[in-house]
C-alpha positions as CSV (number, residue, x, y, z in Angstrom):
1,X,0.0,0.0,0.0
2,X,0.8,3.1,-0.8
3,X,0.0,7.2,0.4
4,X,1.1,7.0,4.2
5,X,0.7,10.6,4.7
6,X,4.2,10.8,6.7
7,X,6.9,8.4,6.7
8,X,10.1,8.3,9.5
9,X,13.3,7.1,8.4
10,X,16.7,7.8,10.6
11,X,19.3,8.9,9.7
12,X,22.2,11.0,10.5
13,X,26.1,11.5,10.9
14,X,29.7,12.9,12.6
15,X,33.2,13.0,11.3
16,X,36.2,14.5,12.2
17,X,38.3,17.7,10.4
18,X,42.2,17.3,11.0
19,X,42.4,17.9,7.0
20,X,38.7,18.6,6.0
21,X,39.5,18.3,2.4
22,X,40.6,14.4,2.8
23,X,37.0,13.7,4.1
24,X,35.6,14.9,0.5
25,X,33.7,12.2,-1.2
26,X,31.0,9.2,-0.8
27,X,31.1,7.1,2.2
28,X,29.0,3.8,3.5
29,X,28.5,1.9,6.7
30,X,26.0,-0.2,8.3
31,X,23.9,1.4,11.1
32,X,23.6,-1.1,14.0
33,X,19.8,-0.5,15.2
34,X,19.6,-3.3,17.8
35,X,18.3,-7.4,17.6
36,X,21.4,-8.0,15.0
37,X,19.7,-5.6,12.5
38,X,21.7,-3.1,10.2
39,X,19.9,-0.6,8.3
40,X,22.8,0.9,5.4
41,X,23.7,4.5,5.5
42,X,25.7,6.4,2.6
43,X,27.2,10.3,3.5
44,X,27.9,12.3,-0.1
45,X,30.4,14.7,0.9
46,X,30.7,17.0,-1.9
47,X,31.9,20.1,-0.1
48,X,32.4,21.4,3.9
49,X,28.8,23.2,4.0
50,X,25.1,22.0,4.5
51,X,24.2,22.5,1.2
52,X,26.7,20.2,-0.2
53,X,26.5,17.2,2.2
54,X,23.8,14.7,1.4
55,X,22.5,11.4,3.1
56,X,20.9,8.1,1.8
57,X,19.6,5.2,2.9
58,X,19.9,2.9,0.2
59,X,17.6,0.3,1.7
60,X,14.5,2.5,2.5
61,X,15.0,4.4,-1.4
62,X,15.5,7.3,0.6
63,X,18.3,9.3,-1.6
64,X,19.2,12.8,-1.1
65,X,18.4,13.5,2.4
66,X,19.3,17.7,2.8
67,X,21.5,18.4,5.6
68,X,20.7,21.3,7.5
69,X,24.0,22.0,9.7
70,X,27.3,21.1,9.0
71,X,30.4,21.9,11.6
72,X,33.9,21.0,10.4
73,X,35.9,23.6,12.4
74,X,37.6,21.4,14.8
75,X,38.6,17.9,15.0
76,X,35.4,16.5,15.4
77,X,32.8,16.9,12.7
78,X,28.9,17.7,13.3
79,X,26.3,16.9,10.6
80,X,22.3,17.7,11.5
81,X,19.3,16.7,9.8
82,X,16.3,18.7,11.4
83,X,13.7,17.1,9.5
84,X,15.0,13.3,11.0
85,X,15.4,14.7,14.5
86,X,19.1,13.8,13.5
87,X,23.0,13.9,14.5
88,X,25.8,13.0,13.2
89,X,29.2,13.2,15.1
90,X,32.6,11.8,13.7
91,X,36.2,11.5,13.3
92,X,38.3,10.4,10.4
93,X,41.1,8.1,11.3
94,X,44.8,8.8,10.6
95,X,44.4,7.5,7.3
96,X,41.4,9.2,6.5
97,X,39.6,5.7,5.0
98,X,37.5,5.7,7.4
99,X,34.9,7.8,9.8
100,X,34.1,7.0,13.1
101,X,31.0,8.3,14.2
102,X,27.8,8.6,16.3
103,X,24.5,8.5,14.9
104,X,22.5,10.3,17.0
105,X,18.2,10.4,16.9
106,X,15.5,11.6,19.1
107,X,18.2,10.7,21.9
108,X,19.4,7.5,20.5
109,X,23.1,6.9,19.9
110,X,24.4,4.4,17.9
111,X,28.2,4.0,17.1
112,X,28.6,4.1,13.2
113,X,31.6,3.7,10.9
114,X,31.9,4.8,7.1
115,X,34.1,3.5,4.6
116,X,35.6,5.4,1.4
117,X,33.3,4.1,-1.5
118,X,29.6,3.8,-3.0
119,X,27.3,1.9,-1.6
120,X,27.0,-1.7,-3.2
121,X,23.4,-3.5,-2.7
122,X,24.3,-7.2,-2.0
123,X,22.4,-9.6,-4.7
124,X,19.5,-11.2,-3.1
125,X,19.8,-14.7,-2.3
126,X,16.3,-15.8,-3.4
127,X,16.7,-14.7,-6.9
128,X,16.6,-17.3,-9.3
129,X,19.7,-17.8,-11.8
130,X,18.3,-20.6,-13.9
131,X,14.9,-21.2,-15.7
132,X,13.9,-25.2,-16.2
133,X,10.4,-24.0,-17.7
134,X,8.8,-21.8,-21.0
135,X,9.6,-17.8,-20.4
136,X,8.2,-15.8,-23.1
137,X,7.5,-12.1,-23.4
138,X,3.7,-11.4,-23.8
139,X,1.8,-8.3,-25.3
140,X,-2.1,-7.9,-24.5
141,X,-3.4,-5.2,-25.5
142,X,-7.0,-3.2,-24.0
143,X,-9.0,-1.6,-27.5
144,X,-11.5,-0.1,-24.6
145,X,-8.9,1.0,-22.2
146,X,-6.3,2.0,-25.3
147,X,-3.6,0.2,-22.7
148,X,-1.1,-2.2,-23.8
149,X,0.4,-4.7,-21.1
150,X,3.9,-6.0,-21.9
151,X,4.4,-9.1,-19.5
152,X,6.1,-12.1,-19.0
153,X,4.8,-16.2,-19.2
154,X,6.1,-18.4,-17.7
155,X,5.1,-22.2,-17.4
156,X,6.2,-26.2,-17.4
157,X,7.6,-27.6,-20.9
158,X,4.9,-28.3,-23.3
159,X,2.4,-26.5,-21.1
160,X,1.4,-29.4,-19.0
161,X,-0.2,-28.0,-16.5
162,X,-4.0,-27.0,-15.9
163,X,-3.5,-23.6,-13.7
164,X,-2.9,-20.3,-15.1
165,X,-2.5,-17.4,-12.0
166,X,-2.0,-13.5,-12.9
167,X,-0.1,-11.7,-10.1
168,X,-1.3,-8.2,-9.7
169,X,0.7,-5.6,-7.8
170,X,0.4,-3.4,-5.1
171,X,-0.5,0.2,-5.4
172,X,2.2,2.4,-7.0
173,X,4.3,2.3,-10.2
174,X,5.8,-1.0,-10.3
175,X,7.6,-3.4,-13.1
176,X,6.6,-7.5,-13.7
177,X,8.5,-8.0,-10.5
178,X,6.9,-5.8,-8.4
179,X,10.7,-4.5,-8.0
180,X,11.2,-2.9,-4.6
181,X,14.5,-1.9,-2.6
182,X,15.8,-4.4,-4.5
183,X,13.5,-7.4,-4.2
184,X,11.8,-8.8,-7.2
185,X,8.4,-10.8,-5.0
186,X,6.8,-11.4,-8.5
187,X,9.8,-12.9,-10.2
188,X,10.7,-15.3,-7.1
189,X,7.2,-15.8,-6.5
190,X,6.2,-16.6,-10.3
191,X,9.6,-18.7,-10.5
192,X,8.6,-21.2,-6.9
193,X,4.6,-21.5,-8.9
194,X,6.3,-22.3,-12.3
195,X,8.7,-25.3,-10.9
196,X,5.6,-26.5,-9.1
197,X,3.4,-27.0,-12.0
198,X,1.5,-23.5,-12.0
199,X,1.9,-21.4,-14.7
200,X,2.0,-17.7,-14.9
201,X,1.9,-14.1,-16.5
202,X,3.1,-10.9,-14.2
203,X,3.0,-7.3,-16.2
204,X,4.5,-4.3,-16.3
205,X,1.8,-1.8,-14.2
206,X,0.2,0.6,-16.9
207,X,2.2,3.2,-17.8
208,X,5.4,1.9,-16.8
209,X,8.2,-0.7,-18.0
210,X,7.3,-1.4,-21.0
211,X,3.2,-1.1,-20.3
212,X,1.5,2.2,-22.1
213,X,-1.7,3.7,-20.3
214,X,-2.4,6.7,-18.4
215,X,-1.5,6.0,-14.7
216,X,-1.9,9.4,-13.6
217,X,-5.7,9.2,-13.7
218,X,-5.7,5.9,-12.6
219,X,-8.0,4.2,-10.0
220,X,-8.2,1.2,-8.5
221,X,-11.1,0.5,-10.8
222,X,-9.0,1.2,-14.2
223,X,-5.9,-1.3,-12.7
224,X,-8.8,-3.7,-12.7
225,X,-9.8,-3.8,-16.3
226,X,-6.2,-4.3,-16.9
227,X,-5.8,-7.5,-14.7
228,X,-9.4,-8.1,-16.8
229,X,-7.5,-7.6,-20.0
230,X,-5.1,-11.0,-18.7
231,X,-7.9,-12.6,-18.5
232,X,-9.2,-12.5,-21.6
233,X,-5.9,-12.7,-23.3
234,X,-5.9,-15.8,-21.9
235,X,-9.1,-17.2,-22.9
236,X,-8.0,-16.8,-26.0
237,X,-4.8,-18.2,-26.2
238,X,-5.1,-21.8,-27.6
239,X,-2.3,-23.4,-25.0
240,X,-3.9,-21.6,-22.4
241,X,-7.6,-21.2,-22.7
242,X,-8.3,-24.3,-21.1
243,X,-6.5,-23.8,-18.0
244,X,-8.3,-22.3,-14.3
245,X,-7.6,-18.8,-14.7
246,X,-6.4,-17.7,-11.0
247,X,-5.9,-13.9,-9.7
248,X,-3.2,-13.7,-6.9
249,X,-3.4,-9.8,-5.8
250,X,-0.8,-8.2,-3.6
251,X,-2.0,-5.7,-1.4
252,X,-4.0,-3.2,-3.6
253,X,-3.9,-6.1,-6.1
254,X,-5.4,-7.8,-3.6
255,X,-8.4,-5.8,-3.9
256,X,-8.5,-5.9,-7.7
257,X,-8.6,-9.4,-7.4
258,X,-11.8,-10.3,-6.3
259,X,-13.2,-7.1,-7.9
260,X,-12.4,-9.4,-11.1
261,X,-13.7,-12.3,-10.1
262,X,-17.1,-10.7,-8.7
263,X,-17.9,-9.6,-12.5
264,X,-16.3,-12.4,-14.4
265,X,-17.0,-15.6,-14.2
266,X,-13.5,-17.1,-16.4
267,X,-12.0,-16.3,-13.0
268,X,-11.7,-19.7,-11.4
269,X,-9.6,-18.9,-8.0
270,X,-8.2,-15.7,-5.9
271,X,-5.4,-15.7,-3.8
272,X,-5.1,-12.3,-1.6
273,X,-1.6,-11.4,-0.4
274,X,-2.3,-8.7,2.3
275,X,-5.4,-7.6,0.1
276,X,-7.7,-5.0,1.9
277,X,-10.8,-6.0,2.7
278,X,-12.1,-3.3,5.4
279,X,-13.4,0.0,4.6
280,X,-10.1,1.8,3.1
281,X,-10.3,5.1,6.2
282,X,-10.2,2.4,8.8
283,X,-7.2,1.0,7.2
284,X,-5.0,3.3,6.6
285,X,-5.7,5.2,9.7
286,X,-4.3,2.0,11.3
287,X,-1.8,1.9,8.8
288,X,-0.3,5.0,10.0
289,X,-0.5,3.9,13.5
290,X,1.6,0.9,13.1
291,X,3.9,2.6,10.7
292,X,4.6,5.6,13.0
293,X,5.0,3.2,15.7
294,X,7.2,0.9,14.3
295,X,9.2,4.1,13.8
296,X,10.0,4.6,17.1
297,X,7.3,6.9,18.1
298,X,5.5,6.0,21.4
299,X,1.9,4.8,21.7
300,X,0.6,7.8,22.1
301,X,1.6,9.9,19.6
302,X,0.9,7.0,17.2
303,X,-2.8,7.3,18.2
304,X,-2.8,10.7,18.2
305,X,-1.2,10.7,14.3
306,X,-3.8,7.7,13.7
307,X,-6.7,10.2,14.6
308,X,-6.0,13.0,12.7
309,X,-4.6,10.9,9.8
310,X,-8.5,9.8,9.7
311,X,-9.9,13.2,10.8
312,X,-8.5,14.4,7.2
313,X,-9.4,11.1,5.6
314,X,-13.1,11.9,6.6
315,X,-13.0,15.6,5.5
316,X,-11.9,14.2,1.8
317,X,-14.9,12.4,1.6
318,X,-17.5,14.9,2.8
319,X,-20.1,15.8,0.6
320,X,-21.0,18.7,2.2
321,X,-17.8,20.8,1.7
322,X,-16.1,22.4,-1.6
323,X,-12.8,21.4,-2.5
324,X,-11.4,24.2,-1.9
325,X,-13.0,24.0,1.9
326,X,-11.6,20.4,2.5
327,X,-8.4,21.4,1.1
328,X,-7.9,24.1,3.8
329,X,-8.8,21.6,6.7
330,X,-7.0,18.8,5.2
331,X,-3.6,21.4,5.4
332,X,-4.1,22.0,8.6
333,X,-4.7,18.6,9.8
334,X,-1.7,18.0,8.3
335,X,0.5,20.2,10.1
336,X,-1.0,19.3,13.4
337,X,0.0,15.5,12.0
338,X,3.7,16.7,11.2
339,X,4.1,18.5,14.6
340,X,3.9,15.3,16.2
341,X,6.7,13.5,14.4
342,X,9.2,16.6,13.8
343,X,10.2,19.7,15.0
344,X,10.0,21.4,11.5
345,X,6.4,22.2,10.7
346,X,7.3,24.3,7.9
347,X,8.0,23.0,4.6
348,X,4.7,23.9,2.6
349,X,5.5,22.1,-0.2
350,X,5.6,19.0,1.4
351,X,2.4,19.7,2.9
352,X,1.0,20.6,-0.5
353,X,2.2,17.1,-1.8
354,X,0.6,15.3,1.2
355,X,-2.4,17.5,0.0
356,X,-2.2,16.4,-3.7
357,X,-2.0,13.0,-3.2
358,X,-5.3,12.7,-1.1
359,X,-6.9,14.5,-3.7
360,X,-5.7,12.1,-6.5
361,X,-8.1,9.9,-8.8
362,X,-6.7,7.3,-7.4
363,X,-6.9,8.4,-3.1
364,X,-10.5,10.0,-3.9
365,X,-11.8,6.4,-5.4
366,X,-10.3,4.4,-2.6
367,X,-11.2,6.5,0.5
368,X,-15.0,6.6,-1.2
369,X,-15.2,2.4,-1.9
370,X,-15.5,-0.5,0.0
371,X,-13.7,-3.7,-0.9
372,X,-16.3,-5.6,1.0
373,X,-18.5,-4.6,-1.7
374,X,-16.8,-7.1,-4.4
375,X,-15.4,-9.4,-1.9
376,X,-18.9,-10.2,-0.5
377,X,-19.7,-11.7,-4.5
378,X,-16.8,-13.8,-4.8
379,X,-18.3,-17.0,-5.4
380,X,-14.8,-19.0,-6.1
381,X,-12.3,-20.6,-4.0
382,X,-10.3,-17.8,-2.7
383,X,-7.3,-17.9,-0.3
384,X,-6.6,-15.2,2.2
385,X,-3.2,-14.6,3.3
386,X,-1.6,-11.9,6.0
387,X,1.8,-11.8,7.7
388,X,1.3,-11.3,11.2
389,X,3.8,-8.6,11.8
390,X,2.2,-6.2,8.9
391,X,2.2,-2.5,9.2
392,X,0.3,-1.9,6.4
393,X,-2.6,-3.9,6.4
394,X,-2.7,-4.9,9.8
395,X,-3.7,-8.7,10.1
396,X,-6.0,-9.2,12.2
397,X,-8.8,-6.8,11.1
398,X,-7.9,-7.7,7.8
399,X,-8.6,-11.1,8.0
400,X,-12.1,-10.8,9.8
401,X,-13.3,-8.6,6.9
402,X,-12.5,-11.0,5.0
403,X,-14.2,-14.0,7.0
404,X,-17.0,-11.3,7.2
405,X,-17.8,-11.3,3.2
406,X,-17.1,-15.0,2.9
407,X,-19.7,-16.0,5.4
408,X,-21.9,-13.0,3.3
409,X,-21.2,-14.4,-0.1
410,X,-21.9,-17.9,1.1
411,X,-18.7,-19.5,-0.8
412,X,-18.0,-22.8,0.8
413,X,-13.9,-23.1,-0.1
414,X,-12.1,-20.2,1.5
415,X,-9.1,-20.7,3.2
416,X,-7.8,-18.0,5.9
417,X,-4.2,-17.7,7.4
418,X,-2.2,-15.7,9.2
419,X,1.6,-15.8,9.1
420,X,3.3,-15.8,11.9
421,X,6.3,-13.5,11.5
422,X,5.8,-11.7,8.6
423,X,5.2,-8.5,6.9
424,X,3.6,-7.0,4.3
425,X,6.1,-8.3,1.7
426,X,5.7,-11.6,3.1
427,X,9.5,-11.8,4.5
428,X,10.3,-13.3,7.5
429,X,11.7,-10.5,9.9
430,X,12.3,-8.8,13.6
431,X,10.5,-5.7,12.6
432,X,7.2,-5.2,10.5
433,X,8.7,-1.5,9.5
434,X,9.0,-0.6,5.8
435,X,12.0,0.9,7.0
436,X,13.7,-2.4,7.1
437,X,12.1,-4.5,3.7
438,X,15.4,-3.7,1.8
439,X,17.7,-4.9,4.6
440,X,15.9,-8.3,4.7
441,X,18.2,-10.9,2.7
442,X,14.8,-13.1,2.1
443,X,12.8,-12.0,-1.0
444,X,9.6,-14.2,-0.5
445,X,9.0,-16.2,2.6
446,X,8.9,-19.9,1.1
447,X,6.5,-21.2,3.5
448,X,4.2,-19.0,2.4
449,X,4.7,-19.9,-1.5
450,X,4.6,-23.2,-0.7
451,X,1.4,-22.3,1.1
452,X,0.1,-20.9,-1.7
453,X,1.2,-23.5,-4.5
454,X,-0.8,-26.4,-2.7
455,X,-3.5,-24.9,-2.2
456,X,-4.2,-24.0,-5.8
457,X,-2.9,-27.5,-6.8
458,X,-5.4,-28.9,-4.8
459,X,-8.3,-26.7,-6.1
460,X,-10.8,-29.3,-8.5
461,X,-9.1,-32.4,-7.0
């Protein structure tokens, strides 16, 4: 899921002056945050002044973090990030290879050292290298939606299998893989069904990759006439046409998934990863609870946030206001939001974006639908899954809406789980936080593909 209004990430850094100009350049570390988890840190040191210092962290695709002080004048360096409630404090050794420093935030230290040199993501373990199966590039193409899917099949030699799944991705501009901080779910995901007799087609999301469309307009309704347009591409594909057609959603996916299979009836089986299925307010004003908690924030303040994150939800929706009305409260909302998480209150164009985006197509359609409305019509066998340790779609009130419109729609094969130990990207971890996705050497938790893979083996015998 996508649009959490405010998002914490640490970060910050010291270093020490004996010759400043030595110290110019890029430097990496790993951040020790506690319970044997590192979180990468790069310093860009193009020059001795704020303006020319910058800070990444590589694994939450956080690049170009302004700094906002930077003290080089004695032998110890100071580097502060007002907007991360940050610190930096280091020396350079006699060699000036490498920076020993604190990382200071919100009156946490943390020892830190930087090496000279890029940062260089370390390949994933989980990706596959080798392919014992049919790949082949696939075009479908929309004549009512003018959109063009380029995509990727994948199944057993000679196309002995009877299962066909589409894997739709969560919200967001993503690729076939549903690429993020350097995980590919989709490709490892498609790869474990494949080998295990399922095939499969993943797409480029409209309007990106190699996919056309307009994405900027975009709803959750237009994404699902493209995972329609699968479908039917299907259906008429002589090797395939005869095979279960199955919909496995990710997150928003998981909501376009049984939207799908409520209207069309070639849709033989849904699999929701982490798919909403509670009023979308509700959910992302817990989604912003658990993510400002997991940030470090305490209990209260997370409510707090949680409350006014759904105060302004509630003012986009009334129909009783002019935009230009809602816009004004949604602002200030806003900045009462910010003021609990940072010092810096300020920064009206960050404010404006936060603005923008809940008064996007794609925001607007969501905060105004149900997904209990399709979900309550799926008449299919349809498998429910939800890491345990989710931020984003929190379990456990996910998973009873979805018992909720089973029980409504009357479908006798359901299956429900919840995962113990993971999150939202289904990895196994210590921490639920987006914050730490990218760290996680595990792409796709393989219990839960193999979860997944019987189950829709089993489905007809």
């Amino acid at each position: 899921m996508r649009h959490i209004i405010a998002f914490s990430i640490f970060l910050l850094f010291t270093a020490t002056t004996i010759n400043a100009q030595k110290i110019l350049g890029t430097w990496h570390g790993d951040l020790n945050v506690g319970n044997g988890v590192t979180l990468a840190i790069a310093l860009n040191i193009n020059g001795l002044t704020a303006d020319s210092i910058t800070m990444d962290s590589p694994e939450q695709a956080a690049f170009g973090i302004n700094v906002d002080k930077a003290d080089f004048s004695s032998e110890n360096f100071v580097i502060e990030i007002t907007s991360l409630d940050a610190k930096l404090e280091g020396k350079p050794n006699t060699d000036c290879d490498t920076l020993n420093c604190t990382f200071t935030q919100r009156g946490h230290s943390f020892p830190l050292t930087l090496i000279r040199g890029e940062y260089k993501p370390k390949p994933k373990k989980q990706e596959p290298k080798d392919f014992p199966y049919i790949v082949e590039e696939v075009e479908i193409f929309n004549p009512e939606t003018n959109v063009k899917l380029s995509g990727t099949l994948t199944a057993p030699y000679d196309y002995k299998c009877d299962k066909i799944a589409i894997l739709v991705s969560g919200s967001g501009l993503q690729n076939r893989d549903e690429e993020i901080l350097g995980h590919k779910p989709f490709l490892v995901l498609s790869d474990y069904l494949t080998r295990n007799g399922i095939a499969v087609i993943r797409y480029d999301d409209r309007g990106f990759g190699k996919s056309t469309g307009d994405v900027d307009n975009a709803t959750t309704y237009d994404l699902s006439l493209d995972a329609e347009s699968v479908v039917k591409f299907i259906r008429s594909d002589k090797r395939l046409k005869d095979m279960k057609i199955g919909i496995i959603g990710h997150s928003e996916g998981g909501i376009i998934a049984p939207m799908v299979a409520a209207r069309n009836s070639d849709v033989d089986f849904v699999v929701m990863l982490a798919g909403p299925a509670i009023e979308m307010s509700n959910l992302l004003a817990r989604q912003n609870y658990d993510v400002i908690k997991s940030s470090g924030q305490s209990e209260e303040i997370a409510k707090q946030y949680s409350k006014l994150a759904l105060k302004a939800y509630k003012i986009v929706k009334n129909k009783k206001l002019s935009t230009d009305d809602k816009k004004t409260k949604v602002g200030e909302t806003i900045k009462k939001m910010n003021s609990l998480v940072s010092e810096d209150t300020s920064d009206e164009n960050a404010i404006q974006e936060s603005i923008d985006v809940l008064f996007s197509p794609w925001m607007y359609y969501s905060l105004n639908s149900n997904p209990q409305d399709d979900l309550c019509k799926v008449k299919v066998p349809l498998l429910a899954l939800n890491g345990d340790k989710d931020v984003q779609v929190y379990s456990k009130d996910n998973l009873a809406g979805v018992e909720k419109a089973m029980k409504k729609a009357k479908n006798p094969n359901y299956k429900i789980l919840e995962l113990k130990g993971l999150n939202h990207l289904f990895q196994k971890c210590i921490f639920g936080s987006p914050n730490f996705y990218g760290k996680n050497e595990e792409t796709f938790n393989e219990d839960a593909m193999k979860v997944i893979a019987d189950w829709i083996n089993q489905i007809g015998k």
